[in-house]
DOKOL-119723 format. One record per atom (N, C-alpha, C): residue number from 0; residue in one letter; atom name; x, y, z. Coordinates in steps of 0.05 Angstrom, whole numbers, plus 5000, padded with zeros to 4 digits. Atoms other than C-alpha are relative to their C-alpha. Example, Ala and Ser with C-alpha at 12.3 -4.5 7.8 and 13.67 -1.06 7.14 Angstrom:
2
<lomi seti="0" vexkol="a" drenmi="N" x="5018" y="4976" z="5000"/>
<lomi seti="0" vexkol="a" drenmi="CA" x="5246" y="4910" z="5156"/>
<lomi seti="0" vexkol="a" drenmi="C" x="5018" y="5024" z="5000"/>
<lomi seti="1" vexkol="s" drenmi="N" x="4984" y="4976" z="4999"/>
<lomi seti="1" vexkol="s" drenmi="CA" x="5273" y="4979" z="5143"/>
<lomi seti="1" vexkol="s" drenmi="C" x="4985" y="5022" z="5014"/>
% end
This chain:
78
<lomi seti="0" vexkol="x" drenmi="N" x="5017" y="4976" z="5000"/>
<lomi seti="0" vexkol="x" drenmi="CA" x="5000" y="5000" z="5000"/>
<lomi seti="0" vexkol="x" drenmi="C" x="5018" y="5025" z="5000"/>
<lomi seti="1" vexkol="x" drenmi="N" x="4984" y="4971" z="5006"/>
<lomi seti="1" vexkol="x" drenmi="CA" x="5027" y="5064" z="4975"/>
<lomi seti="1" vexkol="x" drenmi="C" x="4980" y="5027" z="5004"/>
<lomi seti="2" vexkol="x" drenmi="N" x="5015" y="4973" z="4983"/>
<lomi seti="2" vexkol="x" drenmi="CA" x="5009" y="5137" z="5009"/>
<lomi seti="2" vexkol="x" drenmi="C" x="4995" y="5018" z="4985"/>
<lomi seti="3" vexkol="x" drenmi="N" x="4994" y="4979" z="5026"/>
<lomi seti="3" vexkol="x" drenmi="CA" x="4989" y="5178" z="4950"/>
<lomi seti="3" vexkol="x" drenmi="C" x="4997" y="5037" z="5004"/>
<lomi seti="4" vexkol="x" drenmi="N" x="5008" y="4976" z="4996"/>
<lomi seti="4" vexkol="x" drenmi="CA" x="4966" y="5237" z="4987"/>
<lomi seti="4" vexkol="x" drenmi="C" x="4995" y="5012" z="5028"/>
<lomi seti="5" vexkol="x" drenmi="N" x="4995" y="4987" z="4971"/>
<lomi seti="5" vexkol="x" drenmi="CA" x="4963" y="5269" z="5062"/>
<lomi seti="5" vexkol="x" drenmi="C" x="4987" y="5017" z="5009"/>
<lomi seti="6" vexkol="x" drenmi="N" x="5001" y="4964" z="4987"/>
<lomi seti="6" vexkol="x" drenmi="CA" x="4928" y="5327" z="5092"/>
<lomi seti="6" vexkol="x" drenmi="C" x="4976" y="5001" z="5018"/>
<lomi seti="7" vexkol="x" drenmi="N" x="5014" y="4998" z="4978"/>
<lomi seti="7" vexkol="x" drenmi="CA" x="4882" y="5355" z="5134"/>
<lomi seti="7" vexkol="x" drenmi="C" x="4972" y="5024" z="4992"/>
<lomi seti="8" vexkol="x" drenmi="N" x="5027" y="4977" z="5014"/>
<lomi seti="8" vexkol="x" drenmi="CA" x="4808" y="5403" z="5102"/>
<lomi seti="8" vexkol="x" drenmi="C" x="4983" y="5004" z="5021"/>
<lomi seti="9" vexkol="x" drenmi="N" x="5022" y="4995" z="4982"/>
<lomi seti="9" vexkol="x" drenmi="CA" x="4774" y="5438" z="5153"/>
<lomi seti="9" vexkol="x" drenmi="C" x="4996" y="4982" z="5025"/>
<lomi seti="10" vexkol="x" drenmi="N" x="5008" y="5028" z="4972"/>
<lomi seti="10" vexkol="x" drenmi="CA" x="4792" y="5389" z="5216"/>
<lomi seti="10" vexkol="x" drenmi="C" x="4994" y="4969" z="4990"/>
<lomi seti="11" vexkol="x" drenmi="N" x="5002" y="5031" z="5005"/>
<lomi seti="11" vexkol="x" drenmi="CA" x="4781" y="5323" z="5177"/>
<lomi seti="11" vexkol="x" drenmi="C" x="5035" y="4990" z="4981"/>
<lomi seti="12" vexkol="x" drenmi="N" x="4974" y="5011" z="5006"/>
<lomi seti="12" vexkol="x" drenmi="CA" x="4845" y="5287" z="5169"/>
<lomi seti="12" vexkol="x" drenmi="C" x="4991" y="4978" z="4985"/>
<lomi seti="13" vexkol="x" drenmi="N" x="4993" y="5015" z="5021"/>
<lomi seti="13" vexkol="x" drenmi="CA" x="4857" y="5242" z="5107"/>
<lomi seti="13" vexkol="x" drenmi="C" x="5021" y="4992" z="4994"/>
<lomi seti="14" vexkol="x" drenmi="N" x="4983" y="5006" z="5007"/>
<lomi seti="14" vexkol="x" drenmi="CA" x="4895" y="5198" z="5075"/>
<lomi seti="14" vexkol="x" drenmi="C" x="4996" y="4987" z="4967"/>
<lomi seti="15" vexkol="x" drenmi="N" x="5011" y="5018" z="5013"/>
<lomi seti="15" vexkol="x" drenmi="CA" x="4888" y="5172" z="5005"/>
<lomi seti="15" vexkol="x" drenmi="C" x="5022" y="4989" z="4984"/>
<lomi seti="16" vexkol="x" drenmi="N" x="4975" y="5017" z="5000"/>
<lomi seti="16" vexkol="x" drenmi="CA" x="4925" y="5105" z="4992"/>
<lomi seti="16" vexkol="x" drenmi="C" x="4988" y="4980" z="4970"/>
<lomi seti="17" vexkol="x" drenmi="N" x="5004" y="5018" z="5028"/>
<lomi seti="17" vexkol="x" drenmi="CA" x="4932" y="5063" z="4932"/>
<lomi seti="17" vexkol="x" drenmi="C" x="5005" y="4968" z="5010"/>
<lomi seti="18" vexkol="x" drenmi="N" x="4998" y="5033" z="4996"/>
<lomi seti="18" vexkol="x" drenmi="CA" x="4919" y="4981" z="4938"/>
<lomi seti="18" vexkol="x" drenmi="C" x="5011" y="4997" z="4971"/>
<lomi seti="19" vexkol="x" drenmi="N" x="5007" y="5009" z="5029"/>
<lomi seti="19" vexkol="x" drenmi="CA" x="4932" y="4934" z="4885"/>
<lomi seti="19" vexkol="x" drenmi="C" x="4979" y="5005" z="4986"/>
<lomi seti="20" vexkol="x" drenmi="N" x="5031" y="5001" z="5003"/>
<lomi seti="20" vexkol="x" drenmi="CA" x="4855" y="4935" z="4877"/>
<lomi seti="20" vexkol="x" drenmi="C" x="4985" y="5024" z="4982"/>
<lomi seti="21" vexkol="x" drenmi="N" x="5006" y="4980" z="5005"/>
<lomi seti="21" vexkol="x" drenmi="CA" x="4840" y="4998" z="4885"/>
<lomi seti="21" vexkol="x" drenmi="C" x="5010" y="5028" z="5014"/>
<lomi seti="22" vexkol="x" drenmi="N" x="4983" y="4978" z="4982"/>
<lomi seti="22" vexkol="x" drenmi="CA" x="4850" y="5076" z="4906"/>
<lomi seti="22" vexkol="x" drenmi="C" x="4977" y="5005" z="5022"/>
<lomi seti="23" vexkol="x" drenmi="N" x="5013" y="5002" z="4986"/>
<lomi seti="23" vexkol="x" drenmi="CA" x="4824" y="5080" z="4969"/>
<lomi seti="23" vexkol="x" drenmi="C" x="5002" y="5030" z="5022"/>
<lomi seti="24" vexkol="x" drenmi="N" x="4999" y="4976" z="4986"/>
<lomi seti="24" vexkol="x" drenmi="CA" x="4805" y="5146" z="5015"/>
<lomi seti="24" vexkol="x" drenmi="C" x="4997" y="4994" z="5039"/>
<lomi seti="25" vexkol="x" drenmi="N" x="5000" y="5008" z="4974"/>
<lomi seti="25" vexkol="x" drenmi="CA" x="4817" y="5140" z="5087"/>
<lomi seti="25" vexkol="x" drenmi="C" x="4995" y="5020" z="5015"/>
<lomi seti="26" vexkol="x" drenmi="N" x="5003" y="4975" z="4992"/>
<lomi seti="26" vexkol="x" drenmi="CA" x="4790" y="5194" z="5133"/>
<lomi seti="26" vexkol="x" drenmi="C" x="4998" y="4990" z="5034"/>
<lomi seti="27" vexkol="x" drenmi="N" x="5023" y="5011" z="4964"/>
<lomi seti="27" vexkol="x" drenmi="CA" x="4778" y="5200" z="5211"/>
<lomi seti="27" vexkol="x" drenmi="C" x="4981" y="5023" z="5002"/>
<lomi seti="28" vexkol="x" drenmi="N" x="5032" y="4985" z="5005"/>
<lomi seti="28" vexkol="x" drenmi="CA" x="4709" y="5210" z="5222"/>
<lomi seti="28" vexkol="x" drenmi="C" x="4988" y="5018" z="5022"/>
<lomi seti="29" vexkol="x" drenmi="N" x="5011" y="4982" z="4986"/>
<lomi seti="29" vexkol="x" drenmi="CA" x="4685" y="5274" z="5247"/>
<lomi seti="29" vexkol="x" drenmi="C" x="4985" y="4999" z="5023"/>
<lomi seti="30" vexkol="x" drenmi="N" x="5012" y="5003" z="4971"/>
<lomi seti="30" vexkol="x" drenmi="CA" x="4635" y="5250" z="5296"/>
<lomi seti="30" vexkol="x" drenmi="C" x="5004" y="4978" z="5006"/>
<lomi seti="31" vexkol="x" drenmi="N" x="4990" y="5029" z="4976"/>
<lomi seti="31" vexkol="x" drenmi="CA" x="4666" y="5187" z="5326"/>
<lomi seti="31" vexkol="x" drenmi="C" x="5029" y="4997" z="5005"/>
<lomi seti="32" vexkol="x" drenmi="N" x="4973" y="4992" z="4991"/>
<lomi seti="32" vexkol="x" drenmi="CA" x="4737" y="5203" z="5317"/>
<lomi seti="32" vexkol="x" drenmi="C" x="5022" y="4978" z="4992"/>
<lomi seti="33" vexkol="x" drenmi="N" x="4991" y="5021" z="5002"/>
<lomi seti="33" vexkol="x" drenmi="CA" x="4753" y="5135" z="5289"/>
<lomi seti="33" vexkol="x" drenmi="C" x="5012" y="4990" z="4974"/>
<lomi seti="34" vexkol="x" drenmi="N" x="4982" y="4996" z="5036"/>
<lomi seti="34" vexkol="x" drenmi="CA" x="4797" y="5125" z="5217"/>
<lomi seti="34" vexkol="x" drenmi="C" x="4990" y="4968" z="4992"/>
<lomi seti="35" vexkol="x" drenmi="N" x="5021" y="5013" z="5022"/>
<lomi seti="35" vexkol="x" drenmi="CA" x="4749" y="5093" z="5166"/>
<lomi seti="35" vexkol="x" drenmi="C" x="5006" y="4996" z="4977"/>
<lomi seti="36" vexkol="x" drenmi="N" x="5010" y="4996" z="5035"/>
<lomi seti="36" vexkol="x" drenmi="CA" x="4740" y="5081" z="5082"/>
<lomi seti="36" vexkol="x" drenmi="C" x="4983" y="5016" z="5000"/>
<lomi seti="37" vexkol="x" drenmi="N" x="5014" y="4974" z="5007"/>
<lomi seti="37" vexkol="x" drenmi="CA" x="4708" y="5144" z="5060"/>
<lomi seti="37" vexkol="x" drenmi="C" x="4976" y="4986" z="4967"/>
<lomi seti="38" vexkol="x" drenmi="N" x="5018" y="5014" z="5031"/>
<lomi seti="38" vexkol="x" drenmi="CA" x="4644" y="5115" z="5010"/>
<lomi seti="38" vexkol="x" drenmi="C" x="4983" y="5014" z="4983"/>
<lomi seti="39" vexkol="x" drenmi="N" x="5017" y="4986" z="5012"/>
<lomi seti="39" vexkol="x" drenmi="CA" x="4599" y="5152" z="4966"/>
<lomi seti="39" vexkol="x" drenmi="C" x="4976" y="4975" z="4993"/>
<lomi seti="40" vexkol="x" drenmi="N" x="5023" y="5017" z="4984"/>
<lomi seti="40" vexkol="x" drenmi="CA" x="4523" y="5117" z="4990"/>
<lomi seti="40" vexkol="x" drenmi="C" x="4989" y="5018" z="4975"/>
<lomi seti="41" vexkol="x" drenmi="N" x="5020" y="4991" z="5019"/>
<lomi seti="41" vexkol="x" drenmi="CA" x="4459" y="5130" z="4943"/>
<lomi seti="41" vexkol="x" drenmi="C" x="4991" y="5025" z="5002"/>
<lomi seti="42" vexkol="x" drenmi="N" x="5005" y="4960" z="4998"/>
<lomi seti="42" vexkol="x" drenmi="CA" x="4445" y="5204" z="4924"/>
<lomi seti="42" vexkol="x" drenmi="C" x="5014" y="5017" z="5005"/>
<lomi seti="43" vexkol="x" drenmi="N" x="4981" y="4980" z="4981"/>
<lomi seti="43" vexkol="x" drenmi="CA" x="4479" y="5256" z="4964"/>
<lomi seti="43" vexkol="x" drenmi="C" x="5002" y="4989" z="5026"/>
<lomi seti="44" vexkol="x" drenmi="N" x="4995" y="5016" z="4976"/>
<lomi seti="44" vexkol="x" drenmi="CA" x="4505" y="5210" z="5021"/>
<lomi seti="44" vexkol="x" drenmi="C" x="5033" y="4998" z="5002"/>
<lomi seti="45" vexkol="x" drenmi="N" x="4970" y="5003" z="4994"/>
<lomi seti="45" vexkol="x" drenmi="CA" x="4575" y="5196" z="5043"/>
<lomi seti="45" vexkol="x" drenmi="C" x="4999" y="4985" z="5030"/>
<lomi seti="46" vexkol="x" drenmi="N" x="4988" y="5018" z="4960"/>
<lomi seti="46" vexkol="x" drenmi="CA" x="4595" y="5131" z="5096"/>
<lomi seti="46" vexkol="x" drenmi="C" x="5027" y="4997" z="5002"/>
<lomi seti="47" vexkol="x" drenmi="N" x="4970" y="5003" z="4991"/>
<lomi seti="47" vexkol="x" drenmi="CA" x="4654" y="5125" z="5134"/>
<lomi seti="47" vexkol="x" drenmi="C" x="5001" y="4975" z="5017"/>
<lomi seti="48" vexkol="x" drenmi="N" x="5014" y="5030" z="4994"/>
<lomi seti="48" vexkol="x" drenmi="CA" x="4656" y="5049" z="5144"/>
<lomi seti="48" vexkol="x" drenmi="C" x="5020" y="4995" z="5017"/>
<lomi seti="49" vexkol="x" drenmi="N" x="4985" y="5003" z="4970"/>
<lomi seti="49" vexkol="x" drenmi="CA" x="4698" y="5034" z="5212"/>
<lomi seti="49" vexkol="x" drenmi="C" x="5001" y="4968" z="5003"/>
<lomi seti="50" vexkol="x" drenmi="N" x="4999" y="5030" z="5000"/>
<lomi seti="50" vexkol="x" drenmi="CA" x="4720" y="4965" z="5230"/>
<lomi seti="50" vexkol="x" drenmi="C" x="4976" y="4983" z="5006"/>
<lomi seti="51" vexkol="x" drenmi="N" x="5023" y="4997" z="4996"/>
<lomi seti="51" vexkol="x" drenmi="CA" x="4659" y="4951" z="5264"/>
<lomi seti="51" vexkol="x" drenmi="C" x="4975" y="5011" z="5002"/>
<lomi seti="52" vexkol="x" drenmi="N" x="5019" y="4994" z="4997"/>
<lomi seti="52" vexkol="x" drenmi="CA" x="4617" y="5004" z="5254"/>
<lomi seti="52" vexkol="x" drenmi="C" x="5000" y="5023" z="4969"/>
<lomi seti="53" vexkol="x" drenmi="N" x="4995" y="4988" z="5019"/>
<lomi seti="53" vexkol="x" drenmi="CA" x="4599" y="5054" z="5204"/>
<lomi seti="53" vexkol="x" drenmi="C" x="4984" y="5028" z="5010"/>
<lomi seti="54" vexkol="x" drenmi="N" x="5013" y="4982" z="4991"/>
<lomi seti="54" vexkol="x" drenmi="CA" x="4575" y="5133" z="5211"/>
<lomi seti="54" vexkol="x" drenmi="C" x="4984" y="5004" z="4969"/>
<lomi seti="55" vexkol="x" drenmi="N" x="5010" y="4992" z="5021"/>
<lomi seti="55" vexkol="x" drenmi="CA" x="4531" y="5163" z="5154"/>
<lomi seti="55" vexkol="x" drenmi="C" x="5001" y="5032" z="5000"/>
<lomi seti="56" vexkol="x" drenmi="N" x="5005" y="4967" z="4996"/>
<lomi seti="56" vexkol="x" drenmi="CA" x="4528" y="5239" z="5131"/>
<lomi seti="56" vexkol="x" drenmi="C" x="4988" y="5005" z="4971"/>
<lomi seti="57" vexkol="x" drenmi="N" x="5021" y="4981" z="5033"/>
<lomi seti="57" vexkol="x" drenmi="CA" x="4477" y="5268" z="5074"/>
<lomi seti="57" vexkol="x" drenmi="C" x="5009" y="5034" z="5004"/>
<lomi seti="58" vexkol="x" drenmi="N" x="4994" y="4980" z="5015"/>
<lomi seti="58" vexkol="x" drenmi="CA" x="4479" y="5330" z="5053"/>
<lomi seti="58" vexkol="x" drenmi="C" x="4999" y="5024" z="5016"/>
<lomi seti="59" vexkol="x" drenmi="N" x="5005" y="4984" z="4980"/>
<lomi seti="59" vexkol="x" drenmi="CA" x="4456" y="5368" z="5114"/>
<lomi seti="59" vexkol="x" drenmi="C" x="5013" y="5004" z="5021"/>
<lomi seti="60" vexkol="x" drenmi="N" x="4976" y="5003" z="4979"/>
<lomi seti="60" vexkol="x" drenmi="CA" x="4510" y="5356" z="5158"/>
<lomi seti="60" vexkol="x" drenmi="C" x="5017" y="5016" z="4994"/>
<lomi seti="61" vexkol="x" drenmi="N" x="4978" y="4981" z="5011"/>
<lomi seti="61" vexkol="x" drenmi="CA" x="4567" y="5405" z="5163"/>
<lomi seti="61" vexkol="x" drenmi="C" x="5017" y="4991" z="4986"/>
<lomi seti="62" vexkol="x" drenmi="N" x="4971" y="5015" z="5015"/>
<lomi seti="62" vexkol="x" drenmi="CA" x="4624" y="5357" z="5151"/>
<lomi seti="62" vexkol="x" drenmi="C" x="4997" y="4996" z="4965"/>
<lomi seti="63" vexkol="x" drenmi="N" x="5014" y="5018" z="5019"/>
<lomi seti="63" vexkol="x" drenmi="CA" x="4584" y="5333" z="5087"/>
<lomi seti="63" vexkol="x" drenmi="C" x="5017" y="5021" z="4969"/>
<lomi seti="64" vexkol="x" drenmi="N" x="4978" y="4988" z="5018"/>
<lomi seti="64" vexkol="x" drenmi="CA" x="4629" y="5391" z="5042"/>
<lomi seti="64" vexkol="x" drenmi="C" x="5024" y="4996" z="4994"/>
<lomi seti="65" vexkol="x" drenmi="N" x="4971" y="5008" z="5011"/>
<lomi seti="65" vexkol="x" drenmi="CA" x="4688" y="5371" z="5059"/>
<lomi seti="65" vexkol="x" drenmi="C" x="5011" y="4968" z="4998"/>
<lomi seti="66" vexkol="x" drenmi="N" x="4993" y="5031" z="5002"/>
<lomi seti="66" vexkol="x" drenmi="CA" x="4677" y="5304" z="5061"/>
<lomi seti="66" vexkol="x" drenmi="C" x="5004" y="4993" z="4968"/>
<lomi seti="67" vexkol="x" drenmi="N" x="4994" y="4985" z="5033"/>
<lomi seti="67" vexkol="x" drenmi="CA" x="4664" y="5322" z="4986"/>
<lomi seti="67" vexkol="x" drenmi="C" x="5017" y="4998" z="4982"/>
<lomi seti="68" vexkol="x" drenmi="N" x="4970" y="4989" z="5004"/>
<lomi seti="68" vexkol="x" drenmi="CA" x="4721" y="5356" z="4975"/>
<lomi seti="68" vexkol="x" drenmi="C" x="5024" y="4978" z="4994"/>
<lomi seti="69" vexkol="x" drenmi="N" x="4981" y="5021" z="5000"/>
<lomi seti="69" vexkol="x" drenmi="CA" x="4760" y="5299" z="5003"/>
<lomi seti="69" vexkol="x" drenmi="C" x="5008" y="4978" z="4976"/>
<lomi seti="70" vexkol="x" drenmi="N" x="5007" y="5029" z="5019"/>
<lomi seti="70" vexkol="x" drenmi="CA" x="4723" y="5243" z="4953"/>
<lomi seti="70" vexkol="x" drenmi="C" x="5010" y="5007" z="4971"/>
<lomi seti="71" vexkol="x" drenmi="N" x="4990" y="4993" z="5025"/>
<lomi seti="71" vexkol="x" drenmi="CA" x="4732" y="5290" z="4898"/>
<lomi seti="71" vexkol="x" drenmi="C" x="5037" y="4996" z="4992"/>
<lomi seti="72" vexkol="x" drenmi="N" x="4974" y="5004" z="5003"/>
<lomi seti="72" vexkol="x" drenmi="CA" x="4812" y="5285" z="4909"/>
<lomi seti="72" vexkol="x" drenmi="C" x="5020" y="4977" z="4996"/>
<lomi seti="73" vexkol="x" drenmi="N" x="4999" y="5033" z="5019"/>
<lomi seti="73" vexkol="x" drenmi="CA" x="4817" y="5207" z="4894"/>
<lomi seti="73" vexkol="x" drenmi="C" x="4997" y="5005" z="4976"/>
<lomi seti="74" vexkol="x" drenmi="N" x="5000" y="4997" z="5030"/>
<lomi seti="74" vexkol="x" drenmi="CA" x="4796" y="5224" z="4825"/>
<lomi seti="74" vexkol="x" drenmi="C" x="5022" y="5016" z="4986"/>
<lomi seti="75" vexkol="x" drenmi="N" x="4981" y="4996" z="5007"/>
<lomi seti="75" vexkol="x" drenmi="CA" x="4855" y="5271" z="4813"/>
<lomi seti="75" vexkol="x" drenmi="C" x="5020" y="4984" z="5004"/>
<lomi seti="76" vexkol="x" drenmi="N" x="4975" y="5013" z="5003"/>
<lomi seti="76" vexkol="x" drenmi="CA" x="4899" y="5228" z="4834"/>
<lomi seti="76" vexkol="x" drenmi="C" x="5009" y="4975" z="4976"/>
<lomi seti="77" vexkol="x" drenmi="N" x="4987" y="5014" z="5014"/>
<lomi seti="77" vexkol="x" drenmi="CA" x="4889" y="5177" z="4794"/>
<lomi seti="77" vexkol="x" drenmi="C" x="5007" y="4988" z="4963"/>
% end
């Protein structure tokens, strides 16, 4: 697994890493504090899937811009 990218938008820390597989976005999640896969869910949704648990955020949530932001920055990379 290679680190393709680093930083930090508005308090949500990221990481986005490349598998064999695939490119994958790694975030810790704003309201549980716990470092997840960052997913894009049906519609305007976004989950942050945790070893055992998962949070959800639609569109109405603050974080839900820069969570965004974040998802959008896998696509430049690759």
């Amino acid at each position: 697994m290679e680190v393709l990218e680093e930083g930090e938008i508005d308090g949500i820390q990221y990481k986005i890493i490349a598998t064999p597989y695939a490119t994958v976005v790694k975030v810790k999640c704003p309201r549980c504090g716990k470092w997840g896969n960052l997913r894009k869910d049906r519609g305007k949704r976004f989950i942050i899937v945790h070893e055992r648990s998962h949070c959800h955020f639609g569109w109405t949530r603050d974080a839900f811009e820069v969570l965004e932001k974040i998802y959008r920055r896998k696509f430049r990379i690759e």
